[in-house]
C-alpha positions in Angstrom: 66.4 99.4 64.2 63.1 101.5 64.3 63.5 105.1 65.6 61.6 108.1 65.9 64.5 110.4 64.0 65.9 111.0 60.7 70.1 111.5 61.5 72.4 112.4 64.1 74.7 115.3 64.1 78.6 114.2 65.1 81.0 116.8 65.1 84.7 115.9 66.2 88.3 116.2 66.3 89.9 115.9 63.3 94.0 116.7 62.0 94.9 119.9 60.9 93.9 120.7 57.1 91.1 118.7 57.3 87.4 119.6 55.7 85.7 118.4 58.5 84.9 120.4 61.8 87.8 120.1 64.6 86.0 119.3 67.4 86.5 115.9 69.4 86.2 115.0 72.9 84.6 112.4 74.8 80.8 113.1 74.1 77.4 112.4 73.7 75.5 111.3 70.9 72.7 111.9 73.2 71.9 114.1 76.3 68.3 113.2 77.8 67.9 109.5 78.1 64.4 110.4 79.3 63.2 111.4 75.6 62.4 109.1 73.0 63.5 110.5 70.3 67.4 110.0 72.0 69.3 107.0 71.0 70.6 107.7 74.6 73.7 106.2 74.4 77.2 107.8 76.5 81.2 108.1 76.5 85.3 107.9 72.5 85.7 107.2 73.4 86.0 106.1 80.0 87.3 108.1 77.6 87.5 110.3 75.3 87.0 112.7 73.1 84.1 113.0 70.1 81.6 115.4 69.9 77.7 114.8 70.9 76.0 112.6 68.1 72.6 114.1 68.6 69.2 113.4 67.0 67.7 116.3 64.8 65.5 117.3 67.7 68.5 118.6 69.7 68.4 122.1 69.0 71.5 123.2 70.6 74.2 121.7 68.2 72.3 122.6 64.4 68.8 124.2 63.3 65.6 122.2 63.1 65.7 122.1 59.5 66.3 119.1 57.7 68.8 120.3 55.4 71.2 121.2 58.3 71.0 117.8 59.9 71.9 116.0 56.1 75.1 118.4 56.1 76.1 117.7 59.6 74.6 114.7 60.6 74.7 110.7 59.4 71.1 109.9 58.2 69.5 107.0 60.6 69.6 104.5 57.7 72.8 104.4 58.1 73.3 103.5 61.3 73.0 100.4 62.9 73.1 99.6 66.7 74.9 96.0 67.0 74.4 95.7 70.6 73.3 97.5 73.9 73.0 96.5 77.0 73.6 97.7 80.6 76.8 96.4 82.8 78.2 97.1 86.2 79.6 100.2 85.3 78.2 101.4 82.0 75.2 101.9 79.7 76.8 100.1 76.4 76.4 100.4 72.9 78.1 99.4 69.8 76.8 101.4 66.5 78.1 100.6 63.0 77.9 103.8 60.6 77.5 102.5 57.1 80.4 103.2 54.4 77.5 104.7 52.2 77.0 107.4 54.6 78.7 111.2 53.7 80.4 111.5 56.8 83.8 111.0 58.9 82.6 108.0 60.4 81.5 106.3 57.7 82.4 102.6 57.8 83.4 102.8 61.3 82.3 101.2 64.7 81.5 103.4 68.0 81.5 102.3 71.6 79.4 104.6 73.5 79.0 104.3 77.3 76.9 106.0 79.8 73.7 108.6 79.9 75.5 111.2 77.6 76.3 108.6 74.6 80.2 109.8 74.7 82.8 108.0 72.4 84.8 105.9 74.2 86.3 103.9 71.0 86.3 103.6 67.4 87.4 101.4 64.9 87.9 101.3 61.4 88.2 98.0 59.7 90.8 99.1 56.8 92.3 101.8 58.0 94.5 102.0 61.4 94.0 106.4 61.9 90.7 107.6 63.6 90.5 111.2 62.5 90.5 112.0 66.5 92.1 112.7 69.4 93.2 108.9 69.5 95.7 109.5 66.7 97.5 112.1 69.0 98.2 109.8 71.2 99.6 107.7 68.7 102.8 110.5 68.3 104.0 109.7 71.8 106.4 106.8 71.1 109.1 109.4 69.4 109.5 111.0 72.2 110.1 108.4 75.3 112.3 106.0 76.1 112.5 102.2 75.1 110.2 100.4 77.3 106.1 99.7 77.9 103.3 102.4 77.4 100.6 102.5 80.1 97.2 103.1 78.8 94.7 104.0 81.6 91.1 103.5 80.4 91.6 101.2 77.4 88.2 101.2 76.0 87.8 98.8 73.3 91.6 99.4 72.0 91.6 102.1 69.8 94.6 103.8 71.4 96.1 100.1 71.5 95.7 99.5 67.8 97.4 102.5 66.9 100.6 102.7 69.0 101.3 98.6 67.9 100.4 99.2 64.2 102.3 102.3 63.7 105.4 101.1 66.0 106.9 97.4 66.0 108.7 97.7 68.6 106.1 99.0 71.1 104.8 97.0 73.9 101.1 98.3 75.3 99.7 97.4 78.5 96.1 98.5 78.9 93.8 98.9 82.1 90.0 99.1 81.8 88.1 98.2 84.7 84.7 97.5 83.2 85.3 93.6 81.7 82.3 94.0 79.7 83.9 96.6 77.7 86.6 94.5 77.0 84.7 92.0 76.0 82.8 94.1 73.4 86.1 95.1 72.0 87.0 91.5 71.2 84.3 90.7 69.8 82.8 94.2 68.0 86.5 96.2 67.5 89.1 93.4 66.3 90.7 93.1 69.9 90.8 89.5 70.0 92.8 89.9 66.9 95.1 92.3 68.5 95.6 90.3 71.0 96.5 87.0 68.6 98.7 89.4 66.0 100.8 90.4 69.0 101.1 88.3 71.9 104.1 89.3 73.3 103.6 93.4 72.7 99.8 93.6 73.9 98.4 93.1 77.7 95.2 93.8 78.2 93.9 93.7 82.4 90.9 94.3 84.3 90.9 96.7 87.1 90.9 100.4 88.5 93.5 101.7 86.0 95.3 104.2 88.9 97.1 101.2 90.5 98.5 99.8 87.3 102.2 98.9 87.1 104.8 97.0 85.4 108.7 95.9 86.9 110.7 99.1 86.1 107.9 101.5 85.5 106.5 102.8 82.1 108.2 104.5 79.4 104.9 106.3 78.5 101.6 106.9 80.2 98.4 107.6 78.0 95.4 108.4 80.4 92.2 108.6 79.2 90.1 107.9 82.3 85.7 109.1 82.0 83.0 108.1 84.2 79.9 108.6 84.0 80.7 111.4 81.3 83.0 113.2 83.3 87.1 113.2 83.9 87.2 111.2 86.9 87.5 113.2 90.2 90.2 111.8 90.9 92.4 113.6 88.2 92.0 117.2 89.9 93.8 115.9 92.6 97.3 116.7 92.7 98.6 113.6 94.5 97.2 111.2 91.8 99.8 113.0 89.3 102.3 112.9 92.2 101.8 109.0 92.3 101.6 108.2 88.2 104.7 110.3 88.2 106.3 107.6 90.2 105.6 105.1 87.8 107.4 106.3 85.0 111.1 105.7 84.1 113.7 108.5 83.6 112.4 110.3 80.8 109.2 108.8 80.6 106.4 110.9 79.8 102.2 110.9 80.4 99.9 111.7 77.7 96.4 113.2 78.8 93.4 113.1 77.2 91.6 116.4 79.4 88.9 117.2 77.5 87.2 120.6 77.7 83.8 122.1 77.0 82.3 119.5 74.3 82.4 116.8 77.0 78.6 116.5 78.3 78.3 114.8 82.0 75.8 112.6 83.6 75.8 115.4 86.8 75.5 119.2 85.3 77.5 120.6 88.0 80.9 118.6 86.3 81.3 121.2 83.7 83.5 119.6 81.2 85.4 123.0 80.8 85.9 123.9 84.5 86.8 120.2 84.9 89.7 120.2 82.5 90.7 123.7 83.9 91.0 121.7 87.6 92.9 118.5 86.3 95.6 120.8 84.7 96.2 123.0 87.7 96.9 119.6 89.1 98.9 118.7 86.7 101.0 121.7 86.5 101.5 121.4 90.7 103.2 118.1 90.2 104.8 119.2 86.8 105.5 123.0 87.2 106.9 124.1 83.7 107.0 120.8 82.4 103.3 120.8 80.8 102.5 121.4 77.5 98.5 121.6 76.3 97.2 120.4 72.5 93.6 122.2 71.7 91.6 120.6 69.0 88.0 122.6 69.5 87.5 126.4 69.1 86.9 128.4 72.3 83.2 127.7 72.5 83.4 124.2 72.2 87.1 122.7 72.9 88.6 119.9 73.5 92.5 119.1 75.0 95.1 117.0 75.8 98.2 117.5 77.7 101.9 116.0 77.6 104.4 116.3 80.6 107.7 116.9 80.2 109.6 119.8 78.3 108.9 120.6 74.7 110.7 118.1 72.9 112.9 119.1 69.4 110.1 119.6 67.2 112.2 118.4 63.8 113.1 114.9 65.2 109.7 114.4 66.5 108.2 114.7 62.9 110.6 112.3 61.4 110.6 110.0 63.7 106.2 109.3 63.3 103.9 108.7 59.9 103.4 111.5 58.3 99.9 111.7 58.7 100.2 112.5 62.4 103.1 115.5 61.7 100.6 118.3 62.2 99.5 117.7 65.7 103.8 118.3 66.3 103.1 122.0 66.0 100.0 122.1 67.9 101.5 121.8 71.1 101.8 125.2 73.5 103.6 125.4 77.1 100.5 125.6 80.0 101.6 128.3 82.5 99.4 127.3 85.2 97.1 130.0 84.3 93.8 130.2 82.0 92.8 133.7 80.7 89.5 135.2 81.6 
């Protein structure tokens, strides 16, 4: 593909002890459509969490100098759009990062969706861990009952892939209400495989992702839920907790993917910060005490997830998950309903 820039920056979430800059949310790899020298791409992962992948033009995440752009960035020659194309609901596009390139991503696939170019997926073809906020999600199983997990905004699968690799016995049943995404997932991010390797473990449907069910409720809830680069509205509304709460079985808990400061909207006004800030005062209303928060950014440029439910034993939480996911056990700190100044 012919462009008009030399790299893109991508700064995101990563474990903890890692070289690389922790930082992940559901963000652009680029801001203004409008310019051309923006792949212009959205949403990792209605979802997620990386960091903006922005062209060395972009002066607000690295300098204009090209040295800064080869440290941070993945030189365009090693990046290859697959496919783009516009759907009902989205702006897609699938980019493969070649495994020459000096960088996280290397030898991975992206799904971006929408204006900003934010993550919504990512896939790895030898390797089941992300290096994101996605592998969080993949420590929920220890700590909820037998029975289904929910995941609300399934993207291409990555949260999918993770929870039925690292856990035989887990059955996932996904919602994602865009079936063009879906099909981009089978056919660009091994879904279709997925779905063959585990029949009876692995439902994928196509709808809005709040009215999803299953006979007896769901064990576990993972939510990761972005439109148009932006936690849906309807997440800073108290009642839609009230009503996920209900579908959960005694002791069932909802993972949250909340995102923070990193996460660049299509509207300025949704201020990825002040929006998380909103959806956990929700939260908290409809789990008072009962709310822990994960932060994987720094303070100028974070990124978070939230768990319900009280802090579980920290010592049988590690043993019970890989030990490559361990770290993120610690990370967890009770929300008080309350964000300092």
């Amino acid at each position: 593909m012919k462009t008009l820039f030399s790299s893109f920056t991508l700064s995101l979430q990563f474990p903890p002890n890692t070289p690389y800059p922790l930082q992940f949310s559901h963000h652009s790899l680029s801001c203004t459509p409008q310019n051309p020298n923006f792949l212009s791409p959205k949403p990792l992962f209605s979802r997620p969490i990386p960091k903006p992948l922005s062209t060395k033009s972009d002066q607000t995440h690295h300098s204009s100098s090209p040295s800064s752009t080869q440290d941070d960035g993945i030189p365009i020659d090693y990046v290859k759009t697959l496919v783009k194309f516009k759907s009902r609901y989205n702006y897609i596009r699938v980019l493969e990062v070649s495994r020459k390139a000096d960088h996280p991503f290397r030898g991975s696939r992206l799904l971006l969706l929408d204006g900003p170019g934010n993550i919504h997926s990512i896939n790895f073809l030898f390797r089941t861990l992300t290096d994101t906020y996605f592998d969080v999600f993949g420590t929920l199983t220890p700590i909820i009952p037998p029975g289904p997990i929910g995941v609300l905004g399934f993207g291409a699968g990555s949260a999918a892939k993770i929870l039925l690799e690292l856990y035989p016995q887990g059955v996932v049943h996904g919602w994602e209400i865009d079936p063009a995404v879906i099909d981009v997932g089978r056919e660009f991010f091994g879904l279709s495989k997925l779905e063959r390797q585990y029949p009876d473990r692995l439902f994928v449907y196509i709808g809005d992702a709040l009215k999803a069910s299953v006979r007896n409720g769901f064990s576990g809830i993972l939510v990761d839920l972005f439109s148009e680069g932006s936690l849906i509205p309807e997440l800073q509304d108290p009642l839609t907790w009230e009503k996920l709460k209900k579908k959960l079985r005694e002791g069932g808990r909802i993972m949250v993917n909340v995102g923070g400061s990193c996460v660049e909207a299509e509207d300025s006004r949704r201020d990825g910060k002040l929006v998380m800030e909103e959806t956990l005062k929700a939260m908290y209303e409809v789990f008072p005490d009962q709310l822990l928060v994960l932060n994987l950014g720094t303070r100028k440029d974070d990124s978070s997830l939230a768990l319900t439910g009280d802090l579980p034993n920290l010592v049988a939480w590690k043993k019970a998950m890989p030990k490559s996911l361990r770290g993120y056990v610690d990370m967890w700190t009770p929300f008080g309903g309350k964000f300092n100044a």
